[in-house]
N, C-alpha and C positions, 0 to 999 in steps of 0.2 A: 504494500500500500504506500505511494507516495502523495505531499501531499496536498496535490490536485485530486486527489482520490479519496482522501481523508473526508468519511461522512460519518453520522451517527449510523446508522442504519451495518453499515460494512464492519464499524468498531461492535455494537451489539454483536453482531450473527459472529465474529470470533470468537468475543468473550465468552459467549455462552457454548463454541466448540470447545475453546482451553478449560474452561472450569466444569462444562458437562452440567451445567445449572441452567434454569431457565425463568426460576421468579426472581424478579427485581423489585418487592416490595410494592407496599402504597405510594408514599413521596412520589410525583410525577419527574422528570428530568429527562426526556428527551429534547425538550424546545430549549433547554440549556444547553445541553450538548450539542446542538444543531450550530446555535448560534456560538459557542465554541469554537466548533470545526470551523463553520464558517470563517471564522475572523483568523482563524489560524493560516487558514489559507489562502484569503486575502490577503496577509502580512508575509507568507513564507511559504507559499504552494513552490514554488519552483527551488528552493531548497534542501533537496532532498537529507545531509545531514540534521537539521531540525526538525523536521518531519517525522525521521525515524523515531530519533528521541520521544517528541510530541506523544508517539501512538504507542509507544512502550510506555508511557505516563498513565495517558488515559485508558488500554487496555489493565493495567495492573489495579488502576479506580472501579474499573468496571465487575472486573473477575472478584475484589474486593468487596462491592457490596456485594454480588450474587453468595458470595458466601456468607455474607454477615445474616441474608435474610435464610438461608439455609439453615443455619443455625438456630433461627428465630421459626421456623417451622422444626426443628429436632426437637427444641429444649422450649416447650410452650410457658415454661415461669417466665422465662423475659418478656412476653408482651403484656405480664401481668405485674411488672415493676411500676413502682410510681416516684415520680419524680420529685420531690417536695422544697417548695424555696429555695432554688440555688441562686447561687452567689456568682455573678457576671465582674469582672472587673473589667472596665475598658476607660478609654481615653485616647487622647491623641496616640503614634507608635514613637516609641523613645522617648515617654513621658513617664517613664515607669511601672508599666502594668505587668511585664515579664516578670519582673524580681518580687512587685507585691502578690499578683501572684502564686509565684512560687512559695512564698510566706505565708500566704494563707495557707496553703496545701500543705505545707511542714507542720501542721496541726493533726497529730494522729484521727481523730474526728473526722478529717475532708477527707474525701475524696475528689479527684483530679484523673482526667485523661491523661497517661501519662505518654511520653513517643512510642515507650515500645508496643504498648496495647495499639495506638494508633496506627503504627507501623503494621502490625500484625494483630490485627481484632480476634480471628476466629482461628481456635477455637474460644469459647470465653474463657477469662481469665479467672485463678481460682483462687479463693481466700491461702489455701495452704502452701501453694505455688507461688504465691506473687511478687515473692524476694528471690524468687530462684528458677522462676522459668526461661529457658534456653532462648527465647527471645528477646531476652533484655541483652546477654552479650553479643548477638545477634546483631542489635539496634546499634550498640554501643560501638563496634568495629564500625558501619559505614559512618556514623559520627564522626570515629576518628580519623576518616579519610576527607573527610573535609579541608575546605583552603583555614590555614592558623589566621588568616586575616577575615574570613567571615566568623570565628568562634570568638576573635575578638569582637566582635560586632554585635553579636546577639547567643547568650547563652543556650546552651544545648545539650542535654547529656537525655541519655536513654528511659533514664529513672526521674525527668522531670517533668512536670507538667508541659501538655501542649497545647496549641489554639484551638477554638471552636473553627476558624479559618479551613484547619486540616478534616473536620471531619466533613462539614459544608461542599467538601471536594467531589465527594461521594455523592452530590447531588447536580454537580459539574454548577454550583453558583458560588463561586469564593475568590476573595483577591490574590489569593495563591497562586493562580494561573496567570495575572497581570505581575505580580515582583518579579516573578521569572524573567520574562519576554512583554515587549508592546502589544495590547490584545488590545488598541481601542474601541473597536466595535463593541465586541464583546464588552469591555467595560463600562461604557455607553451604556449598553443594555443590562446590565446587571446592576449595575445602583439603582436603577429605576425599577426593577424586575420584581416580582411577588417571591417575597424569603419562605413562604411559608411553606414550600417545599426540602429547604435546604434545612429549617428549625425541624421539619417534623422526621429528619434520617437523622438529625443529633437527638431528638428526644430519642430515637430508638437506639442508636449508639448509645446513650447513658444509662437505658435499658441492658442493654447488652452488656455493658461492663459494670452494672452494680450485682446483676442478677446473682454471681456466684462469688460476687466477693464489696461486699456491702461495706458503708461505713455512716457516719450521719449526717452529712450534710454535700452536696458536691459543692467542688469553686472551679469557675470557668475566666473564659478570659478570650477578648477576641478586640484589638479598637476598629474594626469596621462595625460592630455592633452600632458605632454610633449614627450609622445609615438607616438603622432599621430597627430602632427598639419597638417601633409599635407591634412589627412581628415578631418580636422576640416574648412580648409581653401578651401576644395572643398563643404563642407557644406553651408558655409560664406566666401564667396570671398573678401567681406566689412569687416572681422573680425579687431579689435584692441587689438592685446593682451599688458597686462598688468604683466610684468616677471619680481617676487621676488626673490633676489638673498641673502643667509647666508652663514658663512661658514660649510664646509659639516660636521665637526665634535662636531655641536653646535647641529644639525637636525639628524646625524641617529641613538645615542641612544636612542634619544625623541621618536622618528618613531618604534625606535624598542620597547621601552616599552608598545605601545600604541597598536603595533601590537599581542603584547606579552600578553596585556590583555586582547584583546578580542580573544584570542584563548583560553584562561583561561576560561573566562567567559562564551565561549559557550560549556565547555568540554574538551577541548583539552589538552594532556600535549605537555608541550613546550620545545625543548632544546634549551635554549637561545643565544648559542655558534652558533649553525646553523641557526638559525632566525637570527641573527647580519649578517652573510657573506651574507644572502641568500636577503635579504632586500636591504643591502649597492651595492651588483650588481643590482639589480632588479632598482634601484632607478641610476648608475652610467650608464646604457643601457639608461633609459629612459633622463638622462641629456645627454649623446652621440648622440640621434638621434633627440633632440630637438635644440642644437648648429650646429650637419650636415643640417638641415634642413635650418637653417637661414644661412649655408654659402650658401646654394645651390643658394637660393632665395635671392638675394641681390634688389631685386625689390622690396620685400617688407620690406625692415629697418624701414622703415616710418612707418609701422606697429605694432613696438614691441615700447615699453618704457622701458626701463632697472629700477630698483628702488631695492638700498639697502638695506639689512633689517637693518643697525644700522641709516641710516638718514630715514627710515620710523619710529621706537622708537624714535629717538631725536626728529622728528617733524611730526606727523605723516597727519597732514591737510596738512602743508606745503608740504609732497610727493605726498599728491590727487592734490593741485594746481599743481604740476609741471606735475602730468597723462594730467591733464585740458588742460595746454599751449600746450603741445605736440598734443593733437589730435582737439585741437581749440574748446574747450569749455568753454562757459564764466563762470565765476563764479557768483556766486549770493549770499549777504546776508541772503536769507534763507534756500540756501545748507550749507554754511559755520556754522550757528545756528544750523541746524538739526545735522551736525557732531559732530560738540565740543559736543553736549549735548550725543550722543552715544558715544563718548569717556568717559565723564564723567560716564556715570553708565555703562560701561563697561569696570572698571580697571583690569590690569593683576592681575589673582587671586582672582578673583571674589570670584570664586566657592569652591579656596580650590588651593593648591598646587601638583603640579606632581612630585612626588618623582622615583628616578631612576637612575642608575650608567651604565657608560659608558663599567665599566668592569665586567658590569653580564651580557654583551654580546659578549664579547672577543674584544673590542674595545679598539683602542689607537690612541690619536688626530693626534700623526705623522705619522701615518702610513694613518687616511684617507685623511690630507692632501696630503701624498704624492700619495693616489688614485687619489684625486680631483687636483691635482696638474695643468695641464693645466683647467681648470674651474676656479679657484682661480685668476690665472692670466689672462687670458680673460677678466673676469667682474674685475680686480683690487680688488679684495675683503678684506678686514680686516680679519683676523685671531682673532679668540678670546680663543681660547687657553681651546676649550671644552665645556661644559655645560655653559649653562647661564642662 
């Protein structure tokens, strides 16, 4: 298949030859996939190395759910899990939602999708297994093969929590398909798109991985959330989100370098003057429709926790206890142990430093404060006067 040939229709009828399966669940996802292919091969039909890549991507998405729903017809307790008040962390990307996070989830009590379950969902994963299934070292090798300059960029290990982003894939509507490579059509069509396809294969993804190994509460995390909370809260009516706020001109040359790399890294040249404007909208739409959303909804306030990203760095348990008081969760000595100690081996810069200038992307802090200008003041935000 090359890919001028690359269609939904041709990707299906393989998957279901390689995996021998043929339900693909309720969530609909063809008219996603279509418009996928499509954009795929408007940007890179005559391509043939990208291409390949492309359709080893999306065949291993596809053969992936057919299994997850196989499984979901084996094992009938998972459609009978319920998913009760989880906890969404999101915010700007590079505004701290990875590391908080990861902090919530270092609370024996959460559970968290972690890479390796998402890497490898089925079979489900099991309480008595879950420190020692052959899929975590598994996970952890291709991790290690990663470029040391993207792991300085964005943490990563096998045994950590991952994004809603990653399971969303499974429904072919996620911005995971855009950091890679230029999809604009497709990403045209997907901020605008009905999530409520992509919300109802993560509900059953957190079915799937609570069923056989339970814990009491999940923490998620994804900052495109901030496009589509209204489906997220028709998914989860119970939802608590958890909203990190930085200033905007500390977060989008980060976002942009990061973006910048993995289009590098998959082939792509970059102009990094257009990836700067195209990102700082892309990401100023999605803070837009996440602030309209919460005036709309003044019923749910009680819902959101505001938390800064300079008193999350100055104290950063101390911001989980204030998540805690607000949604009436008690704290315990040995969440409080479990954190400090993931704080401890997880210092900023673990892996290596992100190197990157604000103006090899045509950016300038006054100008995106004066983008972010009503945002700034809303959350009362500190200015930091750029990189940090």
């Amino acid at each position: 298949m090359t890919g001028r040939t690359l269609t939904a229709d041709l990707l299906v009828e393989r998957a279901q030859e390689q995996a021998k399966l043929d339900d693909w669940g309720d969530p609909p996802f063809r008219e996603a996939l279509d418009q996928l292919c499509a954009s795929f091969v408007a940007e890179y039909g005559a391509n043939l190395a990208q291409a390949g890549a492309f359709e080893v991507q999306l065949l291993a998405l596809l053969t992936k759910r057919l299994r997850l729903y196989a499984d979901r017809t084996a094992f009938p307790g998972i459609a009978a899990q319920e998913i009760r008040a989880p906890i969404f962390v999101t915010g700007f990307p590079r505004s701290g939602t990875t590391i908080l996070h990861a902090l919530l989830a270092a609370d024996p009590r959460a559970r968290s999708p972690l890479a390796w379950e998402l890497a490898e969902p089925s079979p489900p994963p099991r309480a008595d297994t879950f420190g020692s299934d052959p899929r975590i070292a598994r996970q952890q090798a291709i991790i290690e093969q990663l470029p040391a300059q993207f792991r300085a960029m964005h943490a990563m290990g096998a045994e950590l929590p991952d994004e809603c982003n990653a399971i969303m894939q499974l429904a072919f509507q996620s911005l995971n398909f855009t950091a890679r490579q230029p999809l604009p059509s497709y990403q045209r069509w997907l901020l605008d798109s009905d999530m409520r396809p992509a919300f109802g294969i993560h509900n059953h993804m957190l079915q799937h991985l609570q069923a056989f190994a339970p814990r009491d509460w999940w923490v998620l995390k994804s900052p495109p959330h901030l496009f589509h909370l209204d489906a997220l809260f028709d998914a989860y009516p119970d939802a608590r989100i958890v909203f990190i706020h930085r200033d905007p001109a500390a977060i989008m040359p980060s976002n942009a370098s990061l973006i910048a790399f993995l289009h590098e890294m998959a082939g792509n040249a970059v102009d990094k003057l257009e990836l700067g404007k195209a990102e700082t909208a892309k990401w100023r739409l999605g803070m837009d429709r996440a602030m309209a959303f919460r005036d709309a909804h003044p019923q749910l306030a009680g819902r959101f926790v505001d938390i800064l990203y300079a008193d999350f760095v100055d104290d950063p348990i101390g911001a989980v206890l204030s998540i805690y008081e607000h949604y009436g969760i008690p704290e315990t000595r040995e969440a409080r142990r479990s954190m400090e100690g993931f704080m401890a081996a997880n210092r900023q810069g673990k892996h290596g430093k992100h190197h990157y200038s604000a103006e090899e992307f045509g950016m300038r802090t006054e100008e995106i404060h004066e983008e972010f200008a009503d945002y700034l003041a809303h959350f009362s935000l500190p200015v930091t006067g750029g990189k940090t």
